[in-house]
RODO-2510 file (C-alpha; in nm, 4 decimals, decimal comma):
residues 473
     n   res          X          Y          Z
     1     x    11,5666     7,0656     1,6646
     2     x    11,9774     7,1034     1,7151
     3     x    12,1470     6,9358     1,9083
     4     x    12,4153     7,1160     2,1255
     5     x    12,6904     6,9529     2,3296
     6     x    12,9448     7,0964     2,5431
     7     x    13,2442     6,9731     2,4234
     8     x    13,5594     6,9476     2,5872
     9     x    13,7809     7,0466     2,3419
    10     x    13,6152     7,3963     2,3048
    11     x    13,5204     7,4092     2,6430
    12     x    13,1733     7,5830     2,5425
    13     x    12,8629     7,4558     2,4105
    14     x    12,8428     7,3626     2,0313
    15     x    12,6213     7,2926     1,7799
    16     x    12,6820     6,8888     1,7215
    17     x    12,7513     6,8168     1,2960
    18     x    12,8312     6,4523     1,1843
    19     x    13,0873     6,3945     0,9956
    20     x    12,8482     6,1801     0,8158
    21     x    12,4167     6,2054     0,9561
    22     x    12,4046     5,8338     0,7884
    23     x    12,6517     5,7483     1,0065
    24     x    12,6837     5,8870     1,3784
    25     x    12,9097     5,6963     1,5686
    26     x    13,0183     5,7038     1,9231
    27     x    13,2695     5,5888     2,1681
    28     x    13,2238     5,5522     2,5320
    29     x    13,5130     5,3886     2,7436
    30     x    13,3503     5,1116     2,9511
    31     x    13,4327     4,8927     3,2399
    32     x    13,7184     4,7426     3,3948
    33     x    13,5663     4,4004     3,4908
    34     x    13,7334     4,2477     3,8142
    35     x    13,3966     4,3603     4,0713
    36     x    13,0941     4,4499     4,1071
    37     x    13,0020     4,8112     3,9109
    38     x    12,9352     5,1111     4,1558
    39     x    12,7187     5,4019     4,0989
    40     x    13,0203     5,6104     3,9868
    41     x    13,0284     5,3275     3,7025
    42     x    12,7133     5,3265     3,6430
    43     x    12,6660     5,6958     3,6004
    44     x    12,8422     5,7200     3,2572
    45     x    12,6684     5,3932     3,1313
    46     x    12,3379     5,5558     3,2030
    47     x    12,4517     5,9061     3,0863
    48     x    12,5206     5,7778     2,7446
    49     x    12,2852     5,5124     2,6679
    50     x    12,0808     5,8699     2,6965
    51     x    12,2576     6,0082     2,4928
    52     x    12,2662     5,7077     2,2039
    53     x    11,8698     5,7359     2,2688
    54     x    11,8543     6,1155     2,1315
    55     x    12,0997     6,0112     1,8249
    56     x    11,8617     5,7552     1,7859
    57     x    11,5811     5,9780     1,8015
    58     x    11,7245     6,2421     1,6009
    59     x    11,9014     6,0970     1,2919
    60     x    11,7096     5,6964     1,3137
    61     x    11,8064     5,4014     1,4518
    62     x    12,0165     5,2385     1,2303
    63     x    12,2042     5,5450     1,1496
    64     x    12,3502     5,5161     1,4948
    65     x    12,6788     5,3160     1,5961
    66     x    12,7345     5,3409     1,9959
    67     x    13,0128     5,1441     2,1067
    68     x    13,1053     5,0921     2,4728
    69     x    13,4098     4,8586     2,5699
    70     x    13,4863     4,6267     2,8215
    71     x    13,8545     4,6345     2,9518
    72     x    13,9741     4,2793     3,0246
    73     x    14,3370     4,3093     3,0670
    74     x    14,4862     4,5264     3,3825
    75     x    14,6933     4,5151     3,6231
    76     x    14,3779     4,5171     3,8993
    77     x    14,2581     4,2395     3,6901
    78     x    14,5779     4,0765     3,7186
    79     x    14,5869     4,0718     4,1193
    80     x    14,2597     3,9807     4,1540
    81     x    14,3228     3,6736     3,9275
    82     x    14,6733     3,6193     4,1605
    83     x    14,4840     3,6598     4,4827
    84     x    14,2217     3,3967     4,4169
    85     x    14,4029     3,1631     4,2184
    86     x    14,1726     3,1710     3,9285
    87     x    14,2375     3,2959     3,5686
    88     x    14,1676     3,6299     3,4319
    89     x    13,9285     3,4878     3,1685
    90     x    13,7106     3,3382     3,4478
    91     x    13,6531     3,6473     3,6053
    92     x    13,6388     3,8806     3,3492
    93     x    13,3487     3,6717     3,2100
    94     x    13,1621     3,6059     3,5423
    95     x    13,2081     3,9850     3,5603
    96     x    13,1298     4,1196     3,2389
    97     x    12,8091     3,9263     3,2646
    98     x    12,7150     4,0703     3,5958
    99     x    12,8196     4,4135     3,4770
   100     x    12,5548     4,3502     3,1616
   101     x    12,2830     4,2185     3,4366
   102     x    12,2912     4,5138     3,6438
   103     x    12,2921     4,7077     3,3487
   104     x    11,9613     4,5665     3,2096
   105     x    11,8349     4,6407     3,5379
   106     x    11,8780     4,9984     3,5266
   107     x    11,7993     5,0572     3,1515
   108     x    12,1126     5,0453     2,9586
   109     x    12,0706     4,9565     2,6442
   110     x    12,3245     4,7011     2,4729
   111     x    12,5748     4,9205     2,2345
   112     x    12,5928     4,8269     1,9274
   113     x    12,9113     4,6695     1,9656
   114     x    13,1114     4,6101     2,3540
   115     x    13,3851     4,4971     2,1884
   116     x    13,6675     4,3124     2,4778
   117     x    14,0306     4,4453     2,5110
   118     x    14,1949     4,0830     2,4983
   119     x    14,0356     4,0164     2,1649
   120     x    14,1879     4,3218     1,9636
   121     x    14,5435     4,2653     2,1110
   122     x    14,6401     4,2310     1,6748
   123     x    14,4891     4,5182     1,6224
   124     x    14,7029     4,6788     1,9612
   125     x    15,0204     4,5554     1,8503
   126     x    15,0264     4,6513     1,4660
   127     x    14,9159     5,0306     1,5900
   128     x    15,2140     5,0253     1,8159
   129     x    15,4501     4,9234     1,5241
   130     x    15,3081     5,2108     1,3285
   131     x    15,3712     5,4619     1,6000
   132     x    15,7277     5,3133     1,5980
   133     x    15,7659     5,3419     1,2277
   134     x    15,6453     5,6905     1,2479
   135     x    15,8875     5,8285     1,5281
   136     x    15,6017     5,8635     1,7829
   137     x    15,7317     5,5505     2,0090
   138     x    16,0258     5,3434     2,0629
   139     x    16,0781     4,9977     2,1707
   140     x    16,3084     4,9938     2,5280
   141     x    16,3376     4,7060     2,7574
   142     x    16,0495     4,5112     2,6342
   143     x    15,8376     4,8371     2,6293
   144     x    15,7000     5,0314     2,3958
   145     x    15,6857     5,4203     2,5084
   146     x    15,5193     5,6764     2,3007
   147     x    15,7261     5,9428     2,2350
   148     x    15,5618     6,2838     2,3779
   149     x    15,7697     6,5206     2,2468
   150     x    15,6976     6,3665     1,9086
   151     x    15,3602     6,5636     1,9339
   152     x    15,4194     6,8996     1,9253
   153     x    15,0171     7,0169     2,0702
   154     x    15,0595     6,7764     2,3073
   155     x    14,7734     6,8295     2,5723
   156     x    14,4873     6,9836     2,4160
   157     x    14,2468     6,8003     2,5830
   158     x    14,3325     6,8979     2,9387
   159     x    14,5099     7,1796     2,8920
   160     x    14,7866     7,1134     3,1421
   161     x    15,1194     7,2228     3,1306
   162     x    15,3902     6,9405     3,0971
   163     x    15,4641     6,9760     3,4991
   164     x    15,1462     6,8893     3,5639
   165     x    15,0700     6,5951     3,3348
   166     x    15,4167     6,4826     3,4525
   167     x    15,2917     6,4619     3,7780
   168     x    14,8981     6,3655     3,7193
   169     x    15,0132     6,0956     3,5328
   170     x    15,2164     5,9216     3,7841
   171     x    15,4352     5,8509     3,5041
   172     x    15,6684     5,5542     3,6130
   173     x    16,0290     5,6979     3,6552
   174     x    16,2399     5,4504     3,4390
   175     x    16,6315     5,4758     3,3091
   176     x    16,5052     5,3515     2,9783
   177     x    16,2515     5,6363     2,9035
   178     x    16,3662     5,9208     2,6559
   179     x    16,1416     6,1413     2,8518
   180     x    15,9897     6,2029     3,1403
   181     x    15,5952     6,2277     3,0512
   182     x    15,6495     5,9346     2,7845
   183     x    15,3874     5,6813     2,8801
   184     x    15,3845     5,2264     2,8100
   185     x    15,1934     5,1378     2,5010
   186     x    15,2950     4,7802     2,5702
   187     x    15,5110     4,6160     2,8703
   188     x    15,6752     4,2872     2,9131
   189     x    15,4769     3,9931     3,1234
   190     x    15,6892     3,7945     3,3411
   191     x    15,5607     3,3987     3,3528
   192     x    15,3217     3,4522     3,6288
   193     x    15,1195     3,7437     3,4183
   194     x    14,8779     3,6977     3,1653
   195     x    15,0874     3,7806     2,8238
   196     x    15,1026     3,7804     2,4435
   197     x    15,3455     3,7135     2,2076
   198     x    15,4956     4,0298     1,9864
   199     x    15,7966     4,1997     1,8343
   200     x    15,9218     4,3058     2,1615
   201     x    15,8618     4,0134     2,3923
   202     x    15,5950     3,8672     2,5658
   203     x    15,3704     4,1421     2,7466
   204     x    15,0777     4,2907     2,7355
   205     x    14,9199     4,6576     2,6393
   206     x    14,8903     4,9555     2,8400
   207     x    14,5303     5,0937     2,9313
   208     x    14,5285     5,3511     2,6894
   209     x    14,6211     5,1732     2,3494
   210     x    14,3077     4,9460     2,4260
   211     x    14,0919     5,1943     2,3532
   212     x    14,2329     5,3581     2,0497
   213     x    14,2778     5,0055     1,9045
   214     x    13,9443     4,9156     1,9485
   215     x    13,7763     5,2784     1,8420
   216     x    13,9943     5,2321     1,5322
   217     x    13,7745     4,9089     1,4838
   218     x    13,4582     4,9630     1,4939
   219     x    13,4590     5,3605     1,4252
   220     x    13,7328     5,3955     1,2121
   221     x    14,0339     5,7365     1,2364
   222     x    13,7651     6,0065     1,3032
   223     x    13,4591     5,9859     1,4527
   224     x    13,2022     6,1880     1,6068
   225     x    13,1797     6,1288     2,0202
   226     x    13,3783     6,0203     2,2576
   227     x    13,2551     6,0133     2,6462
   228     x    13,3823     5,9023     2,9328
   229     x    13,3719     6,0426     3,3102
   230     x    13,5629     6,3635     3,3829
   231     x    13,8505     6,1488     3,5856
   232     x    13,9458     5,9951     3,2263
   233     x    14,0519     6,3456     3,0441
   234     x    14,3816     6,2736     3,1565
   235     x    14,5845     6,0905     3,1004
   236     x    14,4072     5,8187     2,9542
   237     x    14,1770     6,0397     2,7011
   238     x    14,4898     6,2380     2,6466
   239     x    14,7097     5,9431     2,5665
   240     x    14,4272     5,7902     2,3385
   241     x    14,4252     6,1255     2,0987
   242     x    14,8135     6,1387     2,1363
   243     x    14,7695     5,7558     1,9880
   244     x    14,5271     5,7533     1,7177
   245     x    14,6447     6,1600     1,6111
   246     x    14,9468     6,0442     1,5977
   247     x    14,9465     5,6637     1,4467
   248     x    14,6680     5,7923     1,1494
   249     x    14,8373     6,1817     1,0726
   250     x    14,4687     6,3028     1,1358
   251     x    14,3887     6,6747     1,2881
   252     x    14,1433     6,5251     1,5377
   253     x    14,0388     6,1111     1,7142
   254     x    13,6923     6,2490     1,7844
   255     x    13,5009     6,5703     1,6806
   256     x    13,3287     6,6314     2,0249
   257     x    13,4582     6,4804     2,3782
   258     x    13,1666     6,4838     2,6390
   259     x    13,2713     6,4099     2,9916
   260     x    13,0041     6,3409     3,3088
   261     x    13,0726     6,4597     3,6117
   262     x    13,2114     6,2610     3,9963
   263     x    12,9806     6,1000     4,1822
   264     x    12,9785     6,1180     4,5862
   265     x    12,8310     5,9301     4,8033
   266     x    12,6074     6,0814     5,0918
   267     x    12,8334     6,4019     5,0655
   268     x    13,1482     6,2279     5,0748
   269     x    13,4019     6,0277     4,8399
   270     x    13,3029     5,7102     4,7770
   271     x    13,5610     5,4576     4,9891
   272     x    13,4942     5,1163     5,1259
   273     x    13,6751     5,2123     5,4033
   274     x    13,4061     5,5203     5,4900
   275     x    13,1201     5,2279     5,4290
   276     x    12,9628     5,4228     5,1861
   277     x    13,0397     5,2095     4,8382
   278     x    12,7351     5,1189     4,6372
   279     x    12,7318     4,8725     4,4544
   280     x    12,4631     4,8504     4,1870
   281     x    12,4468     4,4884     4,2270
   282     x    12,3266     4,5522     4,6422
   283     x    12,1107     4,8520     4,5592
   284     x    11,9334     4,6313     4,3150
   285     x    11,8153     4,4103     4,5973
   286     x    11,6677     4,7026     4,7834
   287     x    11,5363     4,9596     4,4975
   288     x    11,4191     4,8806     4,1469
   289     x    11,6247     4,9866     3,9320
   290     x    11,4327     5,2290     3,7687
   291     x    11,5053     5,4149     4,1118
   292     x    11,8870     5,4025     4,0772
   293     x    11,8773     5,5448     3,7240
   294     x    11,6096     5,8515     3,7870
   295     x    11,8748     5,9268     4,0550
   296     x    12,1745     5,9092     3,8044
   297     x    11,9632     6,1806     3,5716
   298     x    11,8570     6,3873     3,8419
   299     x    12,1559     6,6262     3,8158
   300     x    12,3091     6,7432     3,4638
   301     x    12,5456     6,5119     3,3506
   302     x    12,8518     6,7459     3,3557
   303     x    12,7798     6,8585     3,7287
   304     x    12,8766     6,6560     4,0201
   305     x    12,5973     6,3618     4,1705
   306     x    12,5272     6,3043     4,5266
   307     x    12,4353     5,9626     4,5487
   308     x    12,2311     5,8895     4,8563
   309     x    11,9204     5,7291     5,0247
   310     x    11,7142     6,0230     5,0679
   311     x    11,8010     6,0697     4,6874
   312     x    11,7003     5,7222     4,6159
   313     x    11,3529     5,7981     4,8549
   314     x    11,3004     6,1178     4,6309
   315     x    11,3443     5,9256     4,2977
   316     x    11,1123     5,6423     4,3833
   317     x    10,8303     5,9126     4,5509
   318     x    10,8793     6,0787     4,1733
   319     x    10,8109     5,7973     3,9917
   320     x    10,5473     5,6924     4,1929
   321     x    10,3685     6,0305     4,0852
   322     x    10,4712     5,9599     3,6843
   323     x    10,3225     5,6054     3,7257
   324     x     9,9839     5,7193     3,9206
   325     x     9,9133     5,9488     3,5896
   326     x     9,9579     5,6309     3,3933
   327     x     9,6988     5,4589     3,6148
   328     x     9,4971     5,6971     3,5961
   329     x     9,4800     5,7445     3,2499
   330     x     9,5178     5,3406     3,1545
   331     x     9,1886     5,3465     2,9078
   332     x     9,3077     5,6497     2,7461
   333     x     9,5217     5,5558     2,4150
   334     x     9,7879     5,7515     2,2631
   335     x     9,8673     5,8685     1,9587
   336     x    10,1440     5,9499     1,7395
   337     x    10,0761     6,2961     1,5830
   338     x    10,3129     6,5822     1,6582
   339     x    10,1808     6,9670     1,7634
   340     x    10,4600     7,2658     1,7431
   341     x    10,5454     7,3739     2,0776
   342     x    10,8852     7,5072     2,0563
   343     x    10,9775     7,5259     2,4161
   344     x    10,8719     7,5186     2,7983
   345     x    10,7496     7,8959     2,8307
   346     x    10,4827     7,8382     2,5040
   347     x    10,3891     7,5270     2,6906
   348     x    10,2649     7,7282     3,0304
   349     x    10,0839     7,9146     2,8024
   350     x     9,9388     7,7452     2,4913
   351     x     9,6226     7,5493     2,4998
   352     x     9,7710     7,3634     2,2195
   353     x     9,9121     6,9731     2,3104
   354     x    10,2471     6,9864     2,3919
   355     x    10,4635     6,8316     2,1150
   356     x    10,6112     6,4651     2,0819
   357     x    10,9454     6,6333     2,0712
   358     x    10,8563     6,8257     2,4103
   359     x    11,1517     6,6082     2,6251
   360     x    11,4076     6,5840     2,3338
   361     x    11,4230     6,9498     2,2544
   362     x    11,5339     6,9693     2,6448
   363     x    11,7891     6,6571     2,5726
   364     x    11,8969     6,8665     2,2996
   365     x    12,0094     7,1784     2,5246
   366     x    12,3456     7,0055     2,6223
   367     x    12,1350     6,6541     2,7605
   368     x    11,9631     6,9056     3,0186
   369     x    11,8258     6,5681     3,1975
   370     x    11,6661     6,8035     3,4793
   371     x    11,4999     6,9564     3,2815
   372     x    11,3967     6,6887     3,0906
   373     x    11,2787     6,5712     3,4346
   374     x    11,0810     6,8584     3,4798
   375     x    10,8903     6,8406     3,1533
   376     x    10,7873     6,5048     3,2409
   377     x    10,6194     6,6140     3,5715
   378     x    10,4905     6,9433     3,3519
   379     x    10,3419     6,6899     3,1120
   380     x    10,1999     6,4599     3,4157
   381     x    10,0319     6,7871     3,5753
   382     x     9,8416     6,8438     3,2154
   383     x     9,7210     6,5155     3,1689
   384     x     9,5538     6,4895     3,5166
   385     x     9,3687     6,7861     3,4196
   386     x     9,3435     6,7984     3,0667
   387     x     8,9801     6,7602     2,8963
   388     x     8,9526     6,4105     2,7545
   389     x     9,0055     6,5038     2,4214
   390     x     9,3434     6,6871     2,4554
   391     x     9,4875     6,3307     2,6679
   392     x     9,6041     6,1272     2,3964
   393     x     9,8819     6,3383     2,2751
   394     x     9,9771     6,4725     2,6644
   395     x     9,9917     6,0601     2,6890
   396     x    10,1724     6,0296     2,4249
   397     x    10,4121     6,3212     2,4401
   398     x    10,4579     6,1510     2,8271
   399     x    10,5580     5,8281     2,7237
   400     x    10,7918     5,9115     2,4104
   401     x    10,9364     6,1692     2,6103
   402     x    11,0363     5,8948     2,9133
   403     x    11,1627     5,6548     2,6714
   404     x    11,4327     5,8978     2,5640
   405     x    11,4842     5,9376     2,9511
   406     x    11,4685     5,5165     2,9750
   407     x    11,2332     5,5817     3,2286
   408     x    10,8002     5,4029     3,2693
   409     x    10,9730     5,1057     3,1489
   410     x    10,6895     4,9114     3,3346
   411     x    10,3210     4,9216     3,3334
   412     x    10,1747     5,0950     3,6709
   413     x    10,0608     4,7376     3,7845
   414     x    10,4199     4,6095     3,7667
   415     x    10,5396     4,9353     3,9159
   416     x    10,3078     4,9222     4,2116
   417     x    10,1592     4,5541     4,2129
   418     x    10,4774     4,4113     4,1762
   419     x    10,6355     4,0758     4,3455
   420     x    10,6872     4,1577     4,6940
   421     x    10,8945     4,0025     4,9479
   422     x    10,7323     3,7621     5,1850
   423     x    10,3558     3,8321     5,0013
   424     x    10,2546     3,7535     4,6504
   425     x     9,9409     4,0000     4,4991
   426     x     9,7315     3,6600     4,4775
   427     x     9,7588     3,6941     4,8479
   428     x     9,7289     4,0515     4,9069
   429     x     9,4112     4,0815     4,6669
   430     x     9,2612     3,7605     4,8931
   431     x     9,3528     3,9640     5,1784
   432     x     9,1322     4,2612     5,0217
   433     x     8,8795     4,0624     4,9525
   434     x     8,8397     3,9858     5,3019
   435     x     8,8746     4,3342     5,4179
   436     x     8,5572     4,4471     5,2402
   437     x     8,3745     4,1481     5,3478
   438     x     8,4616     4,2727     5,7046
   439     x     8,3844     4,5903     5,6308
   440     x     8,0527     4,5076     5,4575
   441     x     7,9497     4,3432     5,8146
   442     x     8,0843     4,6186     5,9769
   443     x     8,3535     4,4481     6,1969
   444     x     8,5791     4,7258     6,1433
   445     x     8,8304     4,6090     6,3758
   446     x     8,9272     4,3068     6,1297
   447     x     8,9358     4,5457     5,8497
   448     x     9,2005     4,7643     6,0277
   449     x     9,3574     4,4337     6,1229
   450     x     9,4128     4,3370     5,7518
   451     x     9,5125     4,6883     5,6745
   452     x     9,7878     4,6559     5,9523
   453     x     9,8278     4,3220     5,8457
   454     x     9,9114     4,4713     5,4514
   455     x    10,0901     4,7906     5,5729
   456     x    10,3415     4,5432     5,7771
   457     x    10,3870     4,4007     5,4166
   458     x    10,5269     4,7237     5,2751
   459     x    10,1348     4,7679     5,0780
   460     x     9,9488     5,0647     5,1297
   461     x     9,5997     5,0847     5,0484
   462     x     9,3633     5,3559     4,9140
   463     x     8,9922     5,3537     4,9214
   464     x     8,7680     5,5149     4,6573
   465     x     8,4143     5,4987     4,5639
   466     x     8,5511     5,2050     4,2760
   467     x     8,6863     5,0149     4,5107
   468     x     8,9911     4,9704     4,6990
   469     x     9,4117     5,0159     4,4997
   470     x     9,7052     4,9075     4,6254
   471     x    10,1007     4,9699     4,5551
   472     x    10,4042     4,9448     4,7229
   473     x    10,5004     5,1732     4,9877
***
């Protein structure tokens, strides 16, 4: 199995090498923590924690180093801090720990490291010295600039020319700037704003040093991936290469760049001002959160997501059909042994047990979540009709398959027995109980009055020869 990523760099589809297999590491850039996350936040937290998963998978668990950070200095920080009269450190904690909450809730794994901007403001300042040591920034004003004609390739990434990244930088026009497209490493603090002491004053860093500071860290000059959504190629994944290239004399910051794709909302821009801004934090209090991420995989990661309801409807009527196979099949065990079955086409085909590396080898084609999505339902359709001794390994192959995905997190009675608002299943299986008493007298109006009764709870109820089942609607 090889792994293939599109990298942006290339712009084509690779074949992904390590610079070292014992040692895969990855970058993601995280959060700014001042509100709640939205689903365009979420979308790259979910993307990658995939992604980590199939490392994980593919070269072992602790050969795997995923680091996501957490920005905690910024200038929307900074007004939010202003505007309530509290301090930055109280709300980028009570933040950051509702930003890790929702996360939980919709499967993201903890990196290995979420390392926080305001503690690596050392390691900030000394690369900043060695930029200006090295001709590739100068001190002005209380800034630090880096020097962009200093780099000679410039703009690899995004492949703009230097009218462009003049303007889609929004480069502040200042007399003390040698150049135009030079962009602030570090910038003074007056007394009001949060600040540090350095050679140059009291101030603070610019976005993009954060990031190549803390990669530095915990990966080291070159490492292996670096993702982030598409709106971060430039400038702020440019600036970061210009950075670290520049600060360590090395050819590349990161072998591969992987980039998701925008997210809309009901076929528009997300705005507050069009009503349509999700916040993970209020979907959670609607839709399990298994429901939000299925959505977030339904479309490959590099193309664009529309977030909606009907989406959200869709997800949770899909995962309703994943979890019935589980109940279905909850006395059949699983087992571990693998069966070749090199691809999807074989697997229409063979009579053989689809293998344990059925959803990875999709992963594997670029993190092809779709169809990854599609092999699980494939693998659902096989179980339900598979003879009893071919069910283990479908099971199994099933399960392995949606843990790579993060997805059956729960067991089918927590998916569909779950805690319900306003009725608890000690009530609703009393409630049953009564039913088929009625129904054993025949007083069939009370049993259709505790059905109504049930479906008015949001629990639907099917009848079968074993007895009645319920879930949620």
């Amino acid at each position: 199995m090889k792994l293939m990523i599109t990298n942006t760099l290339e712009r084509k589809k690779v074949p992904f090498e390590p610079i070292d297999p014992s040692r895969v590491r990855m970058y993601v850039c995280g959060p700014t923590v001042y509100d709640y996350a939205h689903v365009g936040n979420a979308r790259p937290a979910v993307v990658f924690d995939v992604v980590a998963r199939l490392l994980r998978r593919l070269y072992g668990d602790a050969q795997v180093t995923h680091v996501a950070n957490i920005t905690d200095i910024d200038d929307k920080i900074n007004a939010r801090a202003r505007e309530s009269g509290r301090s930055i450190g109280e709300i980028t904690d009570e933040t950051a720990a509702a930003y890790r909450a929702d996360m939980d809730a919709i499967g993201v794994n903890k990196p290995n490291e979420e390392p926080r901007a305001t503690h690596h403001i050392d390691q900030m300042i000394a690369m900043a010295e060695r930029l200006i040591e090295l001709g590739h920034a100068y001190a002005a004003d209380g800034h630090v600039l880096f020097n962009v004609p200093s780099m000679p390739d410039y703009g690899e990434l995004s492949r703009r020319d230097r009218d462009e990244m003049v303007a889609g930088a929004r480069v502040e026009v200042a007399p003390y700037k040698r150049d135009p497209a030079d962009f602030v490493i570090w910038k003074p603090s007056d007394a009001e704003t949060p600040g540090w002491e350095s050679p140059w004053g009291r101030g603070r860093p610019g976005w993009h040093i954060e990031c190549s500071a803390m990669a530095e860290a915990y990966l080291g000059e070159v490492f292996d991936i670096h993702g982030g959504g598409l709106d971060l190629i430039f400038p702020h994944h440019e600036n970061e290469i210009a950075q670290s290239r520049c600060a360590h004399g090395t050819e590349r910051m990161a072998n591969y760049w992987m980039h998701n794709g925008f997210v809309t909302v009901e076929g528009e821009k997300m705005s507050k001002s069009l009503g349509n801004f999700y916040t993970v934090h209020d979907l959670l209090e609607e839709w399990p959160g298994e429901v939000i991420r299925f959505l977030l995989l339904s479309a490959h990661y590099r193309a664009p997501l529309d977030f909606s309801q009907a989406g959200l409807r869709e997800s949770k009527a899909q995962l309703d059909r994943l979890y019935e196979a589980l109940d279905l099949t909850r006395d059949v065990p699983t087992v571990s042994e693998k069966s070749s079955l090199p691809n999807l086409e074989d697997a229409m085909v063979s009579v053989d047990t689809p293998s344990s590396d059925y959803i990875a080898e999709a992963l594997c084609d670029d993190l092809n979540t779709p169809l990854a999505i599609s092999r699980l339902h494939y693998l659902v359709s096989r179980l339900n009709t598979a003879q009893a001794e071919d069910k283990p390994r479908i099971k199994a192959s099933l399960l392995q398959g949606a843990e790579l995905l993060g997805l059956l997190r729960s067991t089918p009675d927590q998916w569909f027995r779950g805690e319900t608002e306003g009725i608890s299943p000690i009530e609703i299986e009393r409630l049953l109980g009564d039913r088929a008493k009625a129904r054993e007298a025949k007083n069939f109006a009370e049993a259709d009055r505790i059905r109504d009764v049930l479906k008015n709870e949001g629990i639907e109820i099917k009848d079968s020869p074993e007895g009645p089942t319920w879930k949620r609607a």
